[in-house]
C-alpha positions as CSV (number, residue, x, y, z in Angstrom):
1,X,-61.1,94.2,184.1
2,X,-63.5,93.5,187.1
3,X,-63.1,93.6,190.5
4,X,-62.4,89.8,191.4
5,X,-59.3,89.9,188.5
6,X,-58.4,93.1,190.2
7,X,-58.2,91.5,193.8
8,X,-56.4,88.4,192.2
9,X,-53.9,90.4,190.7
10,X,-53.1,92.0,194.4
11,X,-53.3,88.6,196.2
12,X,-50.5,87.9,193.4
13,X,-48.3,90.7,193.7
14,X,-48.8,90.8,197.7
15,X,-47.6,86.6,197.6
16,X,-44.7,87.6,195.6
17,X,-43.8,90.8,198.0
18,X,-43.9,88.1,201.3
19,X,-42.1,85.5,199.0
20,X,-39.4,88.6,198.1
21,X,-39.1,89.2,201.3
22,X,-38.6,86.0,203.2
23,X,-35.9,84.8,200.1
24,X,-34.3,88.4,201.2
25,X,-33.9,87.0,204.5
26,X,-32.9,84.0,203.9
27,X,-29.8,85.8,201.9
28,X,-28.8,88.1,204.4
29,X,-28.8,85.0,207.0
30,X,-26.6,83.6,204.8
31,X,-24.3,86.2,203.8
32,X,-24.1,86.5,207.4
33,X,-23.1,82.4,208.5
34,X,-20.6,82.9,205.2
35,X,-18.7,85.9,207.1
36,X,-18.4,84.0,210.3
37,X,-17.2,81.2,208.6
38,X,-14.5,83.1,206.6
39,X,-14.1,85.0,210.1
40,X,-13.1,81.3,211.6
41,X,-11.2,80.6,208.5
42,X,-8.6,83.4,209.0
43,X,-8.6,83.0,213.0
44,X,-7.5,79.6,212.4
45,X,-4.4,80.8,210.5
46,X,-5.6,80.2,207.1
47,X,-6.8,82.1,204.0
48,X,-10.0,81.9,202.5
49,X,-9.4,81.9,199.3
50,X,-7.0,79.0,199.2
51,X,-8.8,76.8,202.1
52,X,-9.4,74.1,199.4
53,X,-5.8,74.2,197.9
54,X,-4.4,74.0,201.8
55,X,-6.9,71.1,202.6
56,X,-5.8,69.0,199.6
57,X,-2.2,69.7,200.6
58,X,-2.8,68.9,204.2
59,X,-4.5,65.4,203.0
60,X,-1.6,65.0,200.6
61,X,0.6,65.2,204.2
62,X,-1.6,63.2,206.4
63,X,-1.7,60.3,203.7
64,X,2.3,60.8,203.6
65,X,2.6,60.2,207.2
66,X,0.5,57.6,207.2
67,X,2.4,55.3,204.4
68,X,5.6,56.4,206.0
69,X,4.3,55.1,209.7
70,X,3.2,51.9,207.9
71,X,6.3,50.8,206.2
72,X,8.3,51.5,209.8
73,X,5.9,49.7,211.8
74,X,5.8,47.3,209.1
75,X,9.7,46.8,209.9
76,X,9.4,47.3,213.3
77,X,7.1,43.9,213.0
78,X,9.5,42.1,210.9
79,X,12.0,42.5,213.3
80,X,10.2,41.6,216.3
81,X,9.1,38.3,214.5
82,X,12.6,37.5,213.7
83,X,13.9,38.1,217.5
84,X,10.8,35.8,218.8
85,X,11.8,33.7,216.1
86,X,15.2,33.3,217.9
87,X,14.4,32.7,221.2
């Protein structure tokens, strides 16, 4: 092996140390945005672990509420027509 492979080979290996060390980075600033979020999570009054079961159930809700309000307005209209109807 001659000198220029040997060089090439340590160009290599010190690429692959900055490339180590920048994806190390970017982990740790991830592990540390996860742990606020989970931190925000719980503050809020929920847990973690279930946020996407609580999120489908709160949907489930809203959507509830929603078709309910429309069928009362919806006689709440019907009535009103009637009464301008009669006058």
């Amino acid at each position: 092996m001659d000198l220029q492979q040997i060089e090439d080979l340590r160009k290599r290996r010190d690429a692959a140390e900055n490339t180590k060390a920048h994806l190390a980075g970017a982990a740790e600033q991830a592990k540390t945005r996860f742990r606020e979020v989970v931190s925000q999570v719980r503050e809020a009054g929920y847990d973690p672990r279930t946020i996407g079961e609580t999120l489908t159930q709160k949907e489930a809700d809203l959507n509830q509420s929603a078709a309910e309000f429309d069928e009362q307005l919806a006689a709440v209209e019907e009535q009103l027509s009637t009464l301008s109807e009669d006058t």
